[in-house]
C-alpha positions in Angstrom: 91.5 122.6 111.1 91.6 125.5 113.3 94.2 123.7 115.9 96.4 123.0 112.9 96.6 126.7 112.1 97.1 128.3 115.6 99.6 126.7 117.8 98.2 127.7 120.9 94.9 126.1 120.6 96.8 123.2 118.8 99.0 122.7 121.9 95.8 122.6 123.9 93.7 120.3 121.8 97.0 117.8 122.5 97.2 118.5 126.1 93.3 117.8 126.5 93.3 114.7 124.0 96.6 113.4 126.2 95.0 113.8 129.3 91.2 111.8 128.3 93.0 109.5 126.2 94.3 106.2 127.4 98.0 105.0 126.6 97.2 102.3 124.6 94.7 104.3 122.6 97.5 106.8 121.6 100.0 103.9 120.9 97.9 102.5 118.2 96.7 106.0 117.3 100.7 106.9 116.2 101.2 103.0 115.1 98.4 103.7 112.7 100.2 106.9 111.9 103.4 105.5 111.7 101.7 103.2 109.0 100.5 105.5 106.9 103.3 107.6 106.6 105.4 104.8 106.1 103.2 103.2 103.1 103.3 107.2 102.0 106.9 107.1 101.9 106.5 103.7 99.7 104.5 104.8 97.3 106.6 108.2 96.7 109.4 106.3 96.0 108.0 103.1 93.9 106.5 106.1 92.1 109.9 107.5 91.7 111.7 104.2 90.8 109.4 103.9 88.2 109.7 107.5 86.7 113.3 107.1 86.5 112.8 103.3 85.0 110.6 105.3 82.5 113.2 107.3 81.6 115.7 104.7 81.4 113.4 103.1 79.0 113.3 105.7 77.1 116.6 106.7 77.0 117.3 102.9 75.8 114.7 102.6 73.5 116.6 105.9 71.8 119.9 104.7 71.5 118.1 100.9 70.1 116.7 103.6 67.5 120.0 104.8 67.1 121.8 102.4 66.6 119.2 100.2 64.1 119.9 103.8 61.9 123.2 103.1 61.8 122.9 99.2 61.6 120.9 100.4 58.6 123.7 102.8 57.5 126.4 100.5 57.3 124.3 97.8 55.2 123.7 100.7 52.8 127.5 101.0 52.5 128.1 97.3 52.3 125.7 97.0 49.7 127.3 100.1 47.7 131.1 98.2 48.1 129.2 95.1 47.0 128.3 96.6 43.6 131.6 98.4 43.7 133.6 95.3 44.1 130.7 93.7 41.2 131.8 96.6 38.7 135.8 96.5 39.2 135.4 92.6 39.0 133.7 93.0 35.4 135.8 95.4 33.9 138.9 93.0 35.2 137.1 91.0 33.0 136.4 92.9 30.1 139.9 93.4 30.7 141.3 90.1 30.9 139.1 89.8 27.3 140.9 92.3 25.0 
């Protein structure tokens, strides 16, 4: 903790740890690194991807809102020309009677 915050002693800490340390001890020392950084990196963005599939989903599921309004907008009107159309056809009717 101390090394991390005083770059002397941090420099030091390397130096010693480089020179007691054998080679193939400090390759799989930074593979291992490497690894977890990379699995890190994963996880940051498959955490991303999904936030922004979220929002996507979201987003969609709005406009499917949307549009199931208007869906239910137009039947209205439909429905109101129906009974139009049902009205003018009875008074031709009536009409056609006298």
């Amino acid at each position: 903790m101390i090394a991390k915050q005083n770059a002397a002693l941090k420099q030091a800490t390397e130096t010693l740890y480089a020179l007691n340390c054998d080679q193939t001890i400090r390759d799989m020392c930074r593979a291992r690194e490497d690894a977890i950084r990379h699995e890190n990196r994963i996880k940051r963005e498959l955490a991303e991807a999904n936030a922004a599939l979220a929002d996507k989903d979201a987003k969609l599921s709005d406009a499917k809102a949307e549009i199931a309004d208007k869906d239910a907008k137009l039947a209205d009107a439909k429905a109101e020309i129906a009974d139009k159309d049902a009205e003018i056809a009875r008074l031709k009717a009536e009409l056609a009677k006298r």
